[in-house]
C-alpha positions in Angstrom: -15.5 -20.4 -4.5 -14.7 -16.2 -4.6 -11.2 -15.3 -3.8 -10.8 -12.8 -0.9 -8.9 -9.9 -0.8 -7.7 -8.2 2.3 -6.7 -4.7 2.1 -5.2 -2.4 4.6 -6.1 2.0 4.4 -9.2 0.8 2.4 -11.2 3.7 3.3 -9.5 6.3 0.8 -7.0 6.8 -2.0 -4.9 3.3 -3.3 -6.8 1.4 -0.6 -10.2 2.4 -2.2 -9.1 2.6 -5.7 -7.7 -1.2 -5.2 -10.9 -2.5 -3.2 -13.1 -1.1 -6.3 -11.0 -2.7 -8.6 -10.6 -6.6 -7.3 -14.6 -5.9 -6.5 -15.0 -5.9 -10.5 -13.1 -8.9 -10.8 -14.8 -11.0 -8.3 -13.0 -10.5 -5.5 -14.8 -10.7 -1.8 -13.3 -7.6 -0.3 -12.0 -6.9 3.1 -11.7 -3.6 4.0 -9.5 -2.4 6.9 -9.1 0.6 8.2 -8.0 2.6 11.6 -10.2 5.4 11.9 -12.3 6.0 9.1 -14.7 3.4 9.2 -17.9 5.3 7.6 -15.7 6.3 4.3 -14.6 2.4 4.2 -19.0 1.3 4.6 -18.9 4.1 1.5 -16.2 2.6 -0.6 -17.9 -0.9 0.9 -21.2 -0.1 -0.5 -19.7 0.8 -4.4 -17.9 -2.4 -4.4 -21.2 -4.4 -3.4 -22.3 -2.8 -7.1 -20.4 -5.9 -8.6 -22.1 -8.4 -6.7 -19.7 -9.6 -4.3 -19.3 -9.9 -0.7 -17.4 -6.7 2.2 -16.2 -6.6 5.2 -15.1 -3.8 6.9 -13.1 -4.0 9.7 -11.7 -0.9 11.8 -8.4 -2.0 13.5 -5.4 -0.3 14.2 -2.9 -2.4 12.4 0.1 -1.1 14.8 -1.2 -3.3 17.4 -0.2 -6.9 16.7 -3.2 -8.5 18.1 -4.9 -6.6 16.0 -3.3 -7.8 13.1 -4.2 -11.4 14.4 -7.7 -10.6 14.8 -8.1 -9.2 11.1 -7.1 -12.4 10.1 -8.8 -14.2 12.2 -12.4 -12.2 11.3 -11.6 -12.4 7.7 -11.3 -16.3 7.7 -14.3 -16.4 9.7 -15.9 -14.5 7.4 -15.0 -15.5 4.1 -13.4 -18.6 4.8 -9.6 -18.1 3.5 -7.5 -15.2 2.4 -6.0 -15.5 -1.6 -4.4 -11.5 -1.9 -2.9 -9.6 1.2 -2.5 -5.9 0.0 -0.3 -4.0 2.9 -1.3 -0.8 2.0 -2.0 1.4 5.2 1.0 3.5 6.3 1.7 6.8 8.3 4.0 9.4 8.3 5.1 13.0 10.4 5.9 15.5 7.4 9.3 16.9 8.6 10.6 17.8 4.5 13.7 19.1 6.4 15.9 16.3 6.2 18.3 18.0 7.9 16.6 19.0 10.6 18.0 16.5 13.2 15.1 17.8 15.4 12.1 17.4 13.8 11.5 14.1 14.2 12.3 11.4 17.8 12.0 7.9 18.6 8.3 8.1 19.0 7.7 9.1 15.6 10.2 6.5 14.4 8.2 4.1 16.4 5.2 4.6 15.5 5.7 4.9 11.6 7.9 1.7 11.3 5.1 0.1 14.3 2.4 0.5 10.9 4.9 0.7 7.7 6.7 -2.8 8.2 6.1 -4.4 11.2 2.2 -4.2 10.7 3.1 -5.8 7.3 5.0 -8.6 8.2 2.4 -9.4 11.4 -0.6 -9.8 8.8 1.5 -11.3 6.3 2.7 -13.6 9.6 -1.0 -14.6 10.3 -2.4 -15.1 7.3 0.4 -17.5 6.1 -1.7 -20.4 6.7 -4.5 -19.4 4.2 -2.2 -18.0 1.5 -0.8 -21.8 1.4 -4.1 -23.1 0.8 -4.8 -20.4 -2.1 -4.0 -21.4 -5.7 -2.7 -17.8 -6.0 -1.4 -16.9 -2.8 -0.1 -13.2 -3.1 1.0 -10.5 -0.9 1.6 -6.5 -2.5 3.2 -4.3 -0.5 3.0 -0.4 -0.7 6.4 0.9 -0.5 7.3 3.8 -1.9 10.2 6.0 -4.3 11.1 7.5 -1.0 12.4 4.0 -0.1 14.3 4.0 -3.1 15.4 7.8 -3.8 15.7 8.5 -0.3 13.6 11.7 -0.3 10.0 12.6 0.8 7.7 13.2 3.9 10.6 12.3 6.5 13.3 10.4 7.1 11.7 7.7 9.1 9.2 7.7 6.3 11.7 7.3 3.3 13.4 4.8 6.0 10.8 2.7 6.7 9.5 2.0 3.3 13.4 1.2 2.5 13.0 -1.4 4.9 9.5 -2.7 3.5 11.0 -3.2 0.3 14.2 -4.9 1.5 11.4 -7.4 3.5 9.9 -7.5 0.2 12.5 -9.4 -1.3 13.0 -11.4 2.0 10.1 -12.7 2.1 9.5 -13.4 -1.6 12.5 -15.6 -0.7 11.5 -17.6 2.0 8.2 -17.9 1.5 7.4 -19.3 -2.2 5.2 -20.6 -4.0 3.6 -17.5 -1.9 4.4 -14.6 -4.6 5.3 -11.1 -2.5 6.3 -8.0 -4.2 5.8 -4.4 -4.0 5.2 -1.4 -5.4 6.8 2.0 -5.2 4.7 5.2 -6.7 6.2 8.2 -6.5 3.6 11.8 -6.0 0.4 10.3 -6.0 -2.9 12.6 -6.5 -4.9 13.3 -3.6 -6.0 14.9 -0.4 -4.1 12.8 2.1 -0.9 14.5 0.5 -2.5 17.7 -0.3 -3.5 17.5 3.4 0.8 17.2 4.4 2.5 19.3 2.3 0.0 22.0 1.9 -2.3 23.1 -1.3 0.6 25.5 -2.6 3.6 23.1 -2.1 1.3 20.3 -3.4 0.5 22.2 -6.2 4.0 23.5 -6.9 5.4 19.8 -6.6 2.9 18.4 -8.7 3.2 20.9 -11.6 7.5 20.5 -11.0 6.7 16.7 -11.8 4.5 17.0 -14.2 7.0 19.3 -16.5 10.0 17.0 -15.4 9.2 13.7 -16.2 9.2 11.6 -19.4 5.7 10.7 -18.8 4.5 13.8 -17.9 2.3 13.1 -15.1 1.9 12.0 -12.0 0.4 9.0 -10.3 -3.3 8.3 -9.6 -4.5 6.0 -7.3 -6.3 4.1 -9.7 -2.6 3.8 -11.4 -1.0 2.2 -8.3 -4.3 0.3 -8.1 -3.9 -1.3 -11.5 -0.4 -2.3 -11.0 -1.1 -3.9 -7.2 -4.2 -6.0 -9.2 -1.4 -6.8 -11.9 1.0 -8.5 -9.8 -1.2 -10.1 -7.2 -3.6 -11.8 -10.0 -2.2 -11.3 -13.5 1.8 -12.2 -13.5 2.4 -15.7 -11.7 5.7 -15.8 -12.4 7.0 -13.0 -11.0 8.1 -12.5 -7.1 10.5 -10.4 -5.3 10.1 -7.4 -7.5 9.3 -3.6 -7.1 7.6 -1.6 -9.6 8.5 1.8 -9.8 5.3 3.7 -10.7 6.9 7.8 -11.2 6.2 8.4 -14.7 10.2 7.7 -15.0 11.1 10.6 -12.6 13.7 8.4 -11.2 15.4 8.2 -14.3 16.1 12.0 -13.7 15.6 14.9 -16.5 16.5 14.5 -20.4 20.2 16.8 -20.6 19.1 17.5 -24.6 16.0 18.6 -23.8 
């Protein structure tokens, strides 16, 4: 029987990458997303290219009876769930840290309503199913800013603290279900381009790039590979967060 995957903010970037990418290994696909349901058909429609079975599904995962009802359609679909990727989030860009006024409790709200509690709902409801899967798996996508403390916003970088803290929770509670998460740092694309801003994009990119052992920055066919990795290709390993930043967080060579 396929395995099913169920990813969140499939319509674009390390939702799409990731759909594409369990589509060539087999994987029946689920493809959730809030508002962008004719990219999602798109992305859909490349992934059918393998042979396998879609669904997309356009749900606002802040809702909790939504969360239920992706489930729900998936199972009814597909008839189980083996990988839950959480990958949808949301953000205000307020870069000013400082600036006690840029963001209030609505935009707190909202972004922790989709960052973690969104997660743990689906995670909630699809329990059942990821019991019954020989590789039951859950990847979260947190982020540096949960690590480093820096990035969009403050509820942004707080939020995806908190992911990764439930991470680790749940990985504990929850075995032989394996949950872990990954944290890229600057990842290419246009939803980021879109926030900070072609020039500051730009700038920040090319300040990483030059920066960094690695010398680059991610992709989000690089987060994709390392969400495939845990969820299918390292059994023994739960709890954990990669760091995908090119070693950024390591901070800059004092010899160099």
């Amino acid at each position: 029987m396929p395995k099913t995957v169920l990813i969140t903010g499939a319509s674009r970037g390390v939702g799409a990458a990731s759909a594409k990418l369990f589509a060539k290994h087999g994987f029946d696909v689920v493809l959730n997303c809030s508002s962008t349901k004719v990219d999602a058909e798109k992305i859909a429609e490349e992934c059918k290219k393998n042979g396998i079975r879609t669904l997309v599904i356009e749900r606002d995962i802040s809702d909790e009876n939504n969360c239920k009802a992706i489930i729900e359609d998936t199972v009814d679909c597909f008839g189980g769930i083996d990988v839950l990727v959480n990958n949808a989030a949301r953000t205000k860009f307020a870069f000013n840290h400082a600036d006690m006024d840029a963001l209030n409790t609505e935009d707190f709200l909202a972004i922790y309503s989709t960052n973690v509690v969104a997660p743990f709902n689906l995670i909630k409801y699809a329990l059942t199913e990821l019991r019954k899967s020989k590789i039951g798996s859950v990847v979260n996508v947190a982020s540096m800013a949960g690590i480093n403390a820096i990035g969009s916003s403050v509820a942004y970088a707080a939020s995806k603290a908190a992911l990764i803290n439930m991470t680790s929770s749940l990985a504990r509670a929850l075995g032989p279900i394996r949950v872990n998460a990954v944290c890229p740092g600057f990842i290419e694309g246009e939803w980021l381009k879109k926030g900070l801003g072609e020039d500051i994009y730009n700038a920040t990119r090319s300040h990483i790039i030059n920066s960094n052992p690695l010398g680059r920055v991610c992709s989000p066919a690089d987060v994709a590979n390392a969400i495939y990795y845990l969820a299918c290709m390292q059994e023994i390993t739960t709890g954990e967060t990669l760091i995908l930043d090119g070693g950024s967080y390591l901070g800059g060579n004092p010899l160099k």
